[in-house]
N, C-alpha and C positions, 0 to 999 in steps of 0.2 A: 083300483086294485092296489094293495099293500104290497113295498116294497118289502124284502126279507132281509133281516137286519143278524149281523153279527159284527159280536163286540161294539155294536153303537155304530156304527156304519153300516148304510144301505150296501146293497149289492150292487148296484150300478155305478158308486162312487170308488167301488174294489175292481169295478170292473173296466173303469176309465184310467186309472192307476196301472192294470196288468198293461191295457192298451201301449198305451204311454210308455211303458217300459216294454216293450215288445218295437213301438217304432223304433224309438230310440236306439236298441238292438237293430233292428234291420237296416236304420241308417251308416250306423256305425260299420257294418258288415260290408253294405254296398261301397261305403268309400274305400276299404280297405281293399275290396278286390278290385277298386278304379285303381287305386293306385301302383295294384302289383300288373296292372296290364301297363303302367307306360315302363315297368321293371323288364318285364318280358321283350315290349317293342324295342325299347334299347338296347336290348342282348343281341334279340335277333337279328335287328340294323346292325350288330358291332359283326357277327356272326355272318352277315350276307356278305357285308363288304370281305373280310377274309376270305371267304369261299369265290369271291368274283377274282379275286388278285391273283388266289390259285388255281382259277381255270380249272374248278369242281363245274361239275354239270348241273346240281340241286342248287336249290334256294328255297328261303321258306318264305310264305306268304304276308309275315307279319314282320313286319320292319316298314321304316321310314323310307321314303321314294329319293328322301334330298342325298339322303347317305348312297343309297345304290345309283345315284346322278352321280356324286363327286368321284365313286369308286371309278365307274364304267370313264368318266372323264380320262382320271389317272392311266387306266389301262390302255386307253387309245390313245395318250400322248406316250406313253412307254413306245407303244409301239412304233410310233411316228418318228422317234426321237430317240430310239433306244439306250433310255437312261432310266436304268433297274430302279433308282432312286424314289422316282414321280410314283407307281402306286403305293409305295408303304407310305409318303407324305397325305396320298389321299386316304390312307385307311387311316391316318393318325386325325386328318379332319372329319373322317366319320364319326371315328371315337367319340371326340370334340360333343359333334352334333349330338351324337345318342346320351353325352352328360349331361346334357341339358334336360334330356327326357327323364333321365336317371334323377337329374334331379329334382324336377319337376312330382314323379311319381314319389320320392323320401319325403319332401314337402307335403304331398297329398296325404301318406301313413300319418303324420303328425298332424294333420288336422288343420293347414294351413290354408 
């Protein structure tokens, strides 16, 4: 069977080319939303630990477990200890943690 040629190229060599640039595109797309999930996880971790300090009832599902350890930590020594100070220092090491992810995911968007 004859390939069908335009402009001097086959069709299948036009069509390893779309290919190719359609992966290309899809990889690019998938790292991009890898990335904005560890953007989202670090919000949410920065967002739980506040909501645990002030003795909100919710929490969301997507956050990091070490952040809502160090929070829950702080709150229980506040209370043992009653020294206001201890959970804003653990929401500042929450912070801390989720820059990591924060930055972790800016490195991912540029391709690192």
């Amino acid at each position: 069977m004859r390939a069908l040629t335009l402009k001097g190229d086959t069709m299948s060599e036009k069509d390893n080319l779309i290919q190719a640039t359609v992966t290309v595109y899809d990889t690019e797309r998938r790292r991009q939303i890898g990335a904005s999930t560890f953007t989202w996880i670090a919000g949410l971790s920065v967002l739980n630990s506040i909501l645990l300090v002030s003795g909100a009832r919710i929490n969301f599902l997507g956050g990091l477990g070490v952040t809502e350890f160090i929070t829950a930590v702080g709150v229980y020594a506040q209370e043992q200890t009653h020294m206001a100070s201890i959970p804003m220092i653990a929401v500042v090491l929450s912070v801390l943690v989720a820059a990591v992810f924060f930055f972790l995911g800016k490195m991912a968007r540029k391709g690192y």
